[in-house]
C-alpha positions as CSV (number, residue, x, y, z in Angstrom):
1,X,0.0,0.0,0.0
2,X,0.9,3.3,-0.9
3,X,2.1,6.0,1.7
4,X,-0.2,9.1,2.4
5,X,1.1,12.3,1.2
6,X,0.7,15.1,3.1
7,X,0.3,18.6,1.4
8,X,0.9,22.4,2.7
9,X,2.3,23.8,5.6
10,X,2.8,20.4,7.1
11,X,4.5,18.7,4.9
12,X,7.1,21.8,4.3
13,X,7.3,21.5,8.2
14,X,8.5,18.2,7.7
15,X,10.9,17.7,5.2
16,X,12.6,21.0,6.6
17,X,12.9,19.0,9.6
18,X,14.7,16.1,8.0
19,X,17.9,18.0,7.3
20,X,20.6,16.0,5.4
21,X,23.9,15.6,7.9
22,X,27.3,15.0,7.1
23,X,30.2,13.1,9.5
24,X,33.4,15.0,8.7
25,X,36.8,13.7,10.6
26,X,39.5,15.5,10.2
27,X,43.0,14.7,11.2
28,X,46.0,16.8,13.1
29,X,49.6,15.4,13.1
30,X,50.3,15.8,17.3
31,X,54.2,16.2,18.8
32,X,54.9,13.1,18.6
33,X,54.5,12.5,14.4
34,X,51.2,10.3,14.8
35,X,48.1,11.5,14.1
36,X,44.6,12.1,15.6
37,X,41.4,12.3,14.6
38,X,38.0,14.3,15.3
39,X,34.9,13.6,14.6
40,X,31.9,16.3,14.0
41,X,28.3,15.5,12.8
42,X,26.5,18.7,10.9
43,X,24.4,20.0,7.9
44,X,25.6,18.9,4.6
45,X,25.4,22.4,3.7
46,X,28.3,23.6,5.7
47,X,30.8,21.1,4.8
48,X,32.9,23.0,2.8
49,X,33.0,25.8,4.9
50,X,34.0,23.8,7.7
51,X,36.6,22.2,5.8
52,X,38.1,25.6,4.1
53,X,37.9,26.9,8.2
54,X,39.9,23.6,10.0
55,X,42.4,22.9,7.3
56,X,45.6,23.0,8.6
C-alpha cells in the first residue's frame, strides 16, 4: 500500500525537519609524528566551509 502524502504547511514542516547531515573527521599530526582524529556531525550544507575553516 501506498504512503499518504501530506500537502501544505505540514509537509514543508517536515521535510525541513529532516535535514541532510554529514560526518566529517578531520586529522592533526600531534608532537609526537602520529596522528589524531575528530569527529563532528552537521548539515551537509556547511561542509565546505567547515573544511576551508579547520584545514591546517
Amino acid at each position: 500500500m501506498a504512503k499518504k502524502q501530506a500537502f501544505g504547511e505540514e509537509a514543508q514542516a517536515l521535510k525541513q525537519a529532516q535535514r541532510k547531515m554529514a560526518k566529517v573527521i578531520i586529522s592533526t599530526k600531534n608532537a609526537r609524528g602520529k596522528y589524531a582524529f575528530r569527529e563532528t556531525m552537521m548539515d551537509q550544507d556547511s561542509v565546505s566551509d567547515f573544511l576551508k575553516k579547520n584545514k591546517s
